[in-house]
C-alpha positions in Angstrom: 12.2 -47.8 -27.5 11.9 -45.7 -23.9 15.6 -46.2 -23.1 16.9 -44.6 -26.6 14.4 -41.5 -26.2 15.7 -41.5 -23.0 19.2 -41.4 -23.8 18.7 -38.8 -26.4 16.8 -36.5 -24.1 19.8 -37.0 -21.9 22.2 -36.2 -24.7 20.1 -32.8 -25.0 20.1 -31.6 -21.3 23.7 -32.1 -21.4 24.4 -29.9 -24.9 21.9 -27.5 -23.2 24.2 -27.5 -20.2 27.3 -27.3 -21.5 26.5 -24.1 -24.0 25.4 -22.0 -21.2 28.7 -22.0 -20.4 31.0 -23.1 -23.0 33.3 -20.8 -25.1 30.9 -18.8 -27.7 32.7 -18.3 -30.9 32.8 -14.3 -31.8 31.2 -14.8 -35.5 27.9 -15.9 -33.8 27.1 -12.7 -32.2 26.3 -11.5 -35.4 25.2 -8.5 -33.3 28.6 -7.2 -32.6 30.9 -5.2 -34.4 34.1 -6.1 -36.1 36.1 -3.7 -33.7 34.5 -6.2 -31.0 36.1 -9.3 -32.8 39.1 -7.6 -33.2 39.6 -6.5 -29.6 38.0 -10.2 -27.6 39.8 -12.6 -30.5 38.8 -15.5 -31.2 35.5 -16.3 -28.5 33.8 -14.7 -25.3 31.6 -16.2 -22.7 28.1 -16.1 -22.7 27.6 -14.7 -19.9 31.4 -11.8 -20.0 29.2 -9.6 -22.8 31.3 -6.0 -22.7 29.6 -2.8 -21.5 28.4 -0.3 -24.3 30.7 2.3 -21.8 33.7 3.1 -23.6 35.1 5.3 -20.8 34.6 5.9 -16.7 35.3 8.7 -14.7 36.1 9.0 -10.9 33.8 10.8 -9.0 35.4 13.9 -8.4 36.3 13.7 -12.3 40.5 13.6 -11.8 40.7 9.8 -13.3 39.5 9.2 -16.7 39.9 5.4 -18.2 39.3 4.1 -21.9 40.0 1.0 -21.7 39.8 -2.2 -23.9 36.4 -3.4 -22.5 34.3 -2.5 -19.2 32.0 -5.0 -17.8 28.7 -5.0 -15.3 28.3 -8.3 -14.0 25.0 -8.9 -12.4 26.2 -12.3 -10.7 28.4 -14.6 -9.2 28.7 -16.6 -13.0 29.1 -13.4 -14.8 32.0 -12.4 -12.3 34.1 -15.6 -13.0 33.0 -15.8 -16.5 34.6 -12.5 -16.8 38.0 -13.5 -15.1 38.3 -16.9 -16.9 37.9 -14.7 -20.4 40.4 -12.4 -19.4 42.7 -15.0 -18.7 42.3 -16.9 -21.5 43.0 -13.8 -23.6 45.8 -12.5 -21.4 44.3 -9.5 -20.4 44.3 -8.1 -16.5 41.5 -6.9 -14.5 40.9 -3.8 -12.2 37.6 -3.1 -10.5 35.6 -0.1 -9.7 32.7 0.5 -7.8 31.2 4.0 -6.9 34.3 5.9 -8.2 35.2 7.4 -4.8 38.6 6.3 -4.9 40.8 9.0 -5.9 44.5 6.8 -6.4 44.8 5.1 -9.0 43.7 1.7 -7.5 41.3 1.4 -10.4 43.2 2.5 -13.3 43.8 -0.1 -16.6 44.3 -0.5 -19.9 42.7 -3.2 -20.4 39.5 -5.0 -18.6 37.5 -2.3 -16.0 35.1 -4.3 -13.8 32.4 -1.9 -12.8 30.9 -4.2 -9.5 28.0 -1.7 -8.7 24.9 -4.0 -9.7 25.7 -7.0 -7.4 23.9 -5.8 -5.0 22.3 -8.6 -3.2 22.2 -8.5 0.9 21.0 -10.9 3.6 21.0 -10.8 7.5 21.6 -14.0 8.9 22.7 -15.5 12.4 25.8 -16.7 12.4 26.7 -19.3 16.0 29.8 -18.1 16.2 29.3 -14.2 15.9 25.5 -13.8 16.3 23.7 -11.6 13.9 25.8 -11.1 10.5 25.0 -8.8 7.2 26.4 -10.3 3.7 26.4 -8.0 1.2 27.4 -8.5 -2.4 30.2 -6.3 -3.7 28.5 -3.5 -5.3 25.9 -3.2 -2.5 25.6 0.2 -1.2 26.3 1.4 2.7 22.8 2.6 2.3 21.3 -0.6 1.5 23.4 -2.4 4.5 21.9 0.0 6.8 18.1 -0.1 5.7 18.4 -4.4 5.8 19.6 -4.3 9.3 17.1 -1.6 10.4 14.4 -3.6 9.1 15.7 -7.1 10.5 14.0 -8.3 13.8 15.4 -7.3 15.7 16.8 -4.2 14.5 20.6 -4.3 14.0 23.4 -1.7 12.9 27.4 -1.4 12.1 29.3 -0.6 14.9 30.9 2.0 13.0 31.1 2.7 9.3 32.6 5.7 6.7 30.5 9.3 6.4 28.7 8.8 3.1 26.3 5.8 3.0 26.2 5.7 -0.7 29.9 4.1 -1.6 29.9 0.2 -2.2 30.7 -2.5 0.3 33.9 -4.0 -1.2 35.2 -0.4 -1.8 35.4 0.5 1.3 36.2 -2.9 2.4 39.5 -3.3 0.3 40.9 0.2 0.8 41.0 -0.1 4.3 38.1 2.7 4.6 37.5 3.8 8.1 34.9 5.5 10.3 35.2 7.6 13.6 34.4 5.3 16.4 37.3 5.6 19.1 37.4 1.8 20.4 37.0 0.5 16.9 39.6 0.6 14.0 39.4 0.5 9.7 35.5 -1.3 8.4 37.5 -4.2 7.1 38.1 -5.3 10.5 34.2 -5.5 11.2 34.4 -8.0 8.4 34.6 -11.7 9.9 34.6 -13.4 6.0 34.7 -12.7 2.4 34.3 -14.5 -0.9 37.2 -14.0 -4.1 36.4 -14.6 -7.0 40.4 -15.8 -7.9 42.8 -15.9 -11.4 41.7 -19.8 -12.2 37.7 -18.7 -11.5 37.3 -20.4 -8.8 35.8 -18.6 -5.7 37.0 -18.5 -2.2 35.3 -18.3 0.9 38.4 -16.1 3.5 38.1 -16.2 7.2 40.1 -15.8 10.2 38.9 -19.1 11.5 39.8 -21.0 8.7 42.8 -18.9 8.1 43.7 -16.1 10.4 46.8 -15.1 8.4 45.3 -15.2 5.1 42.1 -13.3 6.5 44.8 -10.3 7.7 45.9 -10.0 4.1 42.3 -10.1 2.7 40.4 -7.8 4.6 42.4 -5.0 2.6 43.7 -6.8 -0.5 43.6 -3.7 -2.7 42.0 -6.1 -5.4 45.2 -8.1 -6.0 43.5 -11.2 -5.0 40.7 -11.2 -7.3 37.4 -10.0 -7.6 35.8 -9.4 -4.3 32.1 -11.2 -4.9 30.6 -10.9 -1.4 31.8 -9.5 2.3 30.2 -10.3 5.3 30.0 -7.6 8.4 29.3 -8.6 12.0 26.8 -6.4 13.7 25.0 -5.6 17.0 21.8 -4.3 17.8 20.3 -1.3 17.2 21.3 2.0 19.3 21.1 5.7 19.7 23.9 8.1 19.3 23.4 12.0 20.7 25.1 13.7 17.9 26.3 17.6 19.3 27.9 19.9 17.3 30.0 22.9 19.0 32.2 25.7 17.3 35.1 26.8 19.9 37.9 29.0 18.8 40.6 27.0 17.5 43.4 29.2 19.4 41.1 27.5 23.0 40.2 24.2 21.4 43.7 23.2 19.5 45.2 22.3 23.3 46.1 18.3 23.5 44.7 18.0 26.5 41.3 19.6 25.0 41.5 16.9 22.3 42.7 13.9 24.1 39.4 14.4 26.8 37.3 14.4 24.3 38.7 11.7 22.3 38.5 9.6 25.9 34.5 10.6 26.7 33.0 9.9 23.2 32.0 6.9 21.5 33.4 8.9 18.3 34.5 12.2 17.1 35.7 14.3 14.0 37.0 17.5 13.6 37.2 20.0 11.1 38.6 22.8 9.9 37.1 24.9 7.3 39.7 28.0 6.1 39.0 31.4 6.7 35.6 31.1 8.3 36.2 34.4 10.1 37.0 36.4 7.9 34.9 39.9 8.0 35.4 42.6 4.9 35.1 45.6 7.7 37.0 44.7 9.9 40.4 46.4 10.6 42.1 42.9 10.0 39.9 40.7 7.5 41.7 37.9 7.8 42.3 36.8 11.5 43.3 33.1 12.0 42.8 33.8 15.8 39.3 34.5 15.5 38.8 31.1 13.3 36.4 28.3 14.8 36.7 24.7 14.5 34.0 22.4 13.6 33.5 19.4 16.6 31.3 16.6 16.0 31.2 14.7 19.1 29.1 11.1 19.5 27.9 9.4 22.7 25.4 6.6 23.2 22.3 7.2 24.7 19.2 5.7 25.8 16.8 9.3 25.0 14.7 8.3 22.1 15.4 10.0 18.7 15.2 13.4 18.7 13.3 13.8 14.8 10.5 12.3 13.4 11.3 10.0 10.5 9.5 12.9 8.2 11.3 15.5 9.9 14.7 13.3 9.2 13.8 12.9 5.9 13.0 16.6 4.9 16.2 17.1 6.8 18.5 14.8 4.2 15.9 16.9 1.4 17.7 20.0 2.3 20.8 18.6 2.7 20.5 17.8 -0.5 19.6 20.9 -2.2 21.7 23.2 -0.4 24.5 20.9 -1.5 23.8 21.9 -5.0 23.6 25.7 -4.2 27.3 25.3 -2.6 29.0 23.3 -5.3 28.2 26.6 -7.1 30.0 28.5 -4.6 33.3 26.0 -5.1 32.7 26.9 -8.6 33.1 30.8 -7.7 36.5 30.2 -5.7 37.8 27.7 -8.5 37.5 30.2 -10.7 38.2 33.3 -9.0 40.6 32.1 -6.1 40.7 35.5 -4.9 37.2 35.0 -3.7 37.6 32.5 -1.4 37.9 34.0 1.8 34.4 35.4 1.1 32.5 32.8 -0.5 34.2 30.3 1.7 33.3 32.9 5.0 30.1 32.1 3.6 29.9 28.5 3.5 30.8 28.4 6.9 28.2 30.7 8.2 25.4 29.2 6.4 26.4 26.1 6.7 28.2 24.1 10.2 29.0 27.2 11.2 25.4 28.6 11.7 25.4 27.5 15.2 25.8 24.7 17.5 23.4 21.6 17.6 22.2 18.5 19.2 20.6 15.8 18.1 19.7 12.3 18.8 19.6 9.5 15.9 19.7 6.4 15.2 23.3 5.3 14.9 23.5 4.8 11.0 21.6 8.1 10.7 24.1 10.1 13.1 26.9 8.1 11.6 26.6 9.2 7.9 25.2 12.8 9.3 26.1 14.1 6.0 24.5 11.3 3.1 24.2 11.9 -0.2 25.3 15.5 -0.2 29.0 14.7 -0.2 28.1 13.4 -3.2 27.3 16.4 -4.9 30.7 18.5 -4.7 33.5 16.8 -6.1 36.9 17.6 -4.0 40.0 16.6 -4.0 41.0 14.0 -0.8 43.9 14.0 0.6 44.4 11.0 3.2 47.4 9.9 5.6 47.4 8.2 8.9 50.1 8.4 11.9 50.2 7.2 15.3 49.0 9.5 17.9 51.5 10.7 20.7 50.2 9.6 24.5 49.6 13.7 24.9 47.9 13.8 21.7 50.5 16.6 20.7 51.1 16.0 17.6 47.3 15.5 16.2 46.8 20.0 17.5 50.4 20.3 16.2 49.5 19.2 12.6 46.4 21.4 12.6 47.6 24.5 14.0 50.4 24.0 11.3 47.4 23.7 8.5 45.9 27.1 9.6 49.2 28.7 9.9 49.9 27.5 5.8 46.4 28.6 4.7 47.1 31.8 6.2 50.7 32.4 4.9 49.7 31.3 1.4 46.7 33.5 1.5 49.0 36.6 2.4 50.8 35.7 -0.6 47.8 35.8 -2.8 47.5 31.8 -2.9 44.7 30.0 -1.5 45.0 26.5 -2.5 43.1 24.7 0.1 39.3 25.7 0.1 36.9 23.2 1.5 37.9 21.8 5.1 40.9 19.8 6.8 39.2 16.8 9.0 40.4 14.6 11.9 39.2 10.9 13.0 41.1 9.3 15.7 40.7 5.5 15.8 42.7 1.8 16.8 45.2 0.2 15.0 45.0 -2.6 13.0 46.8 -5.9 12.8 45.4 -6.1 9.1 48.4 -6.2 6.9 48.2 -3.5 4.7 46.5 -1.2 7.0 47.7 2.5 7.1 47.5 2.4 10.5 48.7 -1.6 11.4 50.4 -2.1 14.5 51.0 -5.0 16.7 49.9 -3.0 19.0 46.2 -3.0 19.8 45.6 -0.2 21.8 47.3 1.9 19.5 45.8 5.3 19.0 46.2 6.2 15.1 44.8 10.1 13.7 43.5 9.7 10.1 44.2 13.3 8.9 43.0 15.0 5.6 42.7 17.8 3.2 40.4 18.8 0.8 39.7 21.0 -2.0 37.1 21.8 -4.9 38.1 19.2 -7.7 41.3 20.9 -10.0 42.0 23.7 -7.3 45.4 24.8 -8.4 48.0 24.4 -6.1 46.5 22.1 -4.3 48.3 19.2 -4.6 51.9 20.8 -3.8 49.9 22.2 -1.2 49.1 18.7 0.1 52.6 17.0 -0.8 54.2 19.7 1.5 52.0 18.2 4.6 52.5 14.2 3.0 56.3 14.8 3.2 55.9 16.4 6.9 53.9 13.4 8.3 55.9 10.8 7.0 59.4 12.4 8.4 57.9 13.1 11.6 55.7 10.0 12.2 56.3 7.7 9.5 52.9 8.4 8.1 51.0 6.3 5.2 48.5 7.3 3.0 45.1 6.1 2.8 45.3 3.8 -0.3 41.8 5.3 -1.9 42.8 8.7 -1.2 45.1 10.8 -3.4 48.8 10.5 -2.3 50.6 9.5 -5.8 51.8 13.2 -6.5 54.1 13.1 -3.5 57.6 13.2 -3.8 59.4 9.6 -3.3 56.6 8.1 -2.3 56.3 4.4 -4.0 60.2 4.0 -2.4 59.3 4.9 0.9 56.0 2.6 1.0 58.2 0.0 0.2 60.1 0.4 3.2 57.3 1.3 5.2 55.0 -2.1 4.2 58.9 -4.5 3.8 57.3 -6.7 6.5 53.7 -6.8 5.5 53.9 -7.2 1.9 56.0 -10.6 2.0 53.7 -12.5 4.1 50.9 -10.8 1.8 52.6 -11.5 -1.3 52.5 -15.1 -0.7 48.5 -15.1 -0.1 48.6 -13.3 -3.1 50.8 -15.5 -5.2 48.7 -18.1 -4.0 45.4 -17.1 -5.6 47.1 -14.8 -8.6 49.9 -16.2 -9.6 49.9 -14.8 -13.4 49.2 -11.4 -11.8 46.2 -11.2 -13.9 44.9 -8.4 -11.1 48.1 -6.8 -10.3 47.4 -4.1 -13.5 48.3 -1.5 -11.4 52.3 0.7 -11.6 51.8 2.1 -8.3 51.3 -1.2 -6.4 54.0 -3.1 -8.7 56.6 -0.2 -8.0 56.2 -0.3 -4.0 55.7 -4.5 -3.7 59.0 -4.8 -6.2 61.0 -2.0 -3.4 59.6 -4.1 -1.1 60.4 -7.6 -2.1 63.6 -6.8 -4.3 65.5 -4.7 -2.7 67.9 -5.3 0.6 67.0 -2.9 2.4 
């Protein structure tokens, strides 16, 4: 009598088993719509349920998607339950995250992956790098940060992007960068990654168990699959003396100005914001020689932190909430662009260019000197990377030429470019799809942008004119999660830019995609078939 019982308790567990993750016919969710049975056909998975969401937005509100379904996965099962439906019913997958990417990397008709609530992270020790962070895809900077400031010991990236609020595997497979000068993009800080692939499967990438594979993953622009975890290496904790000085541009915009400073900091950026001179009673209002640049200058230090953690925090609190009061004052010179030499005069003065400062942090805290108030005023990013002359030249060429356009478009009545132009200078990359890969390692590379309030008009032939400069001077590429579609020719000439990266990357992706289930995207499909089709 035990061993039948027994066998039909077994017979049980198994059933149990198996419908936790078999196919779930549609008629049994008697909760769902007929529109729902009509659009997922004949099953789902348990655990691929669609989003109520019928749309998503970008951040800065220039990308709008309705597509057939979005879904929030919460784990690792719901991820590759989630592919293996879409396969199954033919559809294609693109992913989003935080919505700071402002191509069209995310766009689709059909399934939208939104990875923001897997956001699971450990610190562990690793024997062949040390002290390591894993984070799950949809883990924010922020989060990183606070787990390795409350590890013992205390730990930190080496170098990381301005806001702390975008998502791990956003920034990771864009090829997102920060400012630090010895240091290149954030995917190279990553030593392995897991994939969720087409067959869902997932795949653990790393450059010691495959170094070439690992150089196409670190920035695989989602073509691979679904990124379900990244893994950062780290070091310990340190300070960073954050000083912030205003020179004229006509005394600072000399290479050899630039180039020393580049050569004595741990990392620096530099900004312009337009017409931040300008004075209503003066003889000559607007006076580009009389304009200031913005220079945020790192070094590390051993002083202790120069704030109190409650004077830090009531710091980011006003941050915060003068954010607000500005994004009102973008508002203004949206709508009025004939304002913008005042309210953006005024900006400046309230703002960076109140006066100059010094501070020492923590580096995470001096690092995303900015937070969450980035956040709060949507712009329009314009992104393109070239390789820096040996006399830095051309990085004070490019923006002396920006201040001369804002000035010659505002004489005309035009003033297309409002919020700032900014400058980091970092390594190459041997990473494949890199903007700035290069076999060389000492490579210097300028990541140069432009920025206006979101819908600025003009803006973007404003920008395209600068995008078609860089890339006949210096062969330029755009940052992939920055806007650069709009300019002229540009899907041909990435083709021939990336020839010799994308075949060698195109077979990893093959590899793990085959059906191009991920590859929903007419940007990327234009510029890998130039590449790969074409003789030249």
């Amino acid at each position: 009598m035990t061993k039948p019982i027994g066998l039909i308790f077994s017979i049980i567990l198994i059933i149990i088993n198996v419908s936790l993750f078999e196919a779930v016919p549609l008629n049994k969710h008697k909760e769902r719509s007929p529109l729902y049975r009509k659009k997922f056909g004949r099953f789902t998975l348990r655990s691929a349920i669609p989003s109520s969401d019928k749309t998503w937005d970008n951040w800065a509100g220039t990308i709008h998607l309705a597509p057939e379904a979005i879904f929030k996965p919460t784990t690792l099962t719901d991820l590759q339950d989630i592919v293996n439906l879409a396969r199954t019913n033919g559809k294609t997958i693109r992913c989003a995250a935080e919505g700071h990417t402002g191509s069209s990397l995310s766009v689709t008709k059909k399934y939208l992956v939104i990875i923001n609530n897997l956001n699971n992270v450990r610190v562990l020790q690793n024997k062949r790098y040390g002290w390591v962070v894993t984070a799950e895809a949809g883990t924010p900077i922020s989060e990183i940060d606070y787990a390795l400031r409350t590890n013992n010991p205390p730990l930190t990236l080496s170098s990381a992007i301005i806001p702390d609020f975008v998502r791990a595997t956003g920034v990771v497979a864009t090829g997102s960068h920060g400012a630090k000068a010895t240091l290149s993009i954030m995917s190279d800080q990553v030593v392995s990654m897991k994939i969720v692939a087409a067959d869902g499967k997932m795949y653990e990438f790393c450059e010691t168990t495959n170094a070439l594979e690992m150089k196409a993953a670190r920035v695989n622009l989602g073509l691979f699959g679904i990124i379900y975890s990244v893994t950062f290496r780290t070091e310990p904790m340190f300070n960073l003396r954050m000083t912030d000085t205003l020179p004229l541009a006509k005394d600072f915009l000399v290479p050899s100005v630039v180039k020393q400073l580049f050569e004595s900091s741990d990392s620096i950026q530099i900004f312009y914001c337009p017409f931040n001179s300008f004075d209503s009673n003066a003889s000559q209002p607007l006076d580009p020689t009389k304009d200031q640049m913005w220079v945020k200058q790192w070094v590390r230090t051993d002083e202790k932190p120069t704030l109190t953690p409650e004077e830090f925090a009531a710091l980011r609190v006003s941050q915060n909430t003068s954010s607000f009061q500005t994004n009102y004052q973008y508002q203004e010179m949206a709508n009025n662009p004939q304002s913008t030499p005042v309210v953006r005069s005024a900006i400046w003065r309230e703002g960076p260019g109140s006066s100059p400062t010094s501070f020492v942090l923590q580096a995470p805290d001096a690092i995303h000197f900015l937070s969450s108030t980035t956040q709060n005023i949507p712009l329009n990013i314009f992104a393109f990377a070239f390789k820096v002359d040996p006399d830095f030249n051309n990085v004070v060429r490019e923006f002396q030429a920006i201040i001369n356009a804002t000035y010659t478009a505002a004489a005309q009545n035009s003033f297309p470019f409002n919020s700032f132009s900014e400058v980091r200078i970092i390594r190459s990359s041997h990473t494949l799809l890199a903007p700035n890969f290069d076999p060389d390692p000492n490579a210097i590379y300028c990541f140069i942008e432009l920025t206006s309030y979101h819908f600025t008009t003009g803006f973007q032939t404003f920008a395209s004119q600068f995008g078609q400069k860089w890339i006949q001077n210096y062969k330029a590429k755009p940052h992939w999660a920055k806007e650069w579609e709009y300019v002229p020719n540009i899907k041909s000439y990435l083709s021939k830019a990336y020839k010799k990266q994308i075949k060698p990357f195109e077979k990893v992706r093959e590899k793990y995609d085959p059906d191009k289930l991920f590859f929903d995207n007419e940007s990327l499909q234009e510029i890998f078939d130039g590449a790969l089709h074409t003789k030249q």
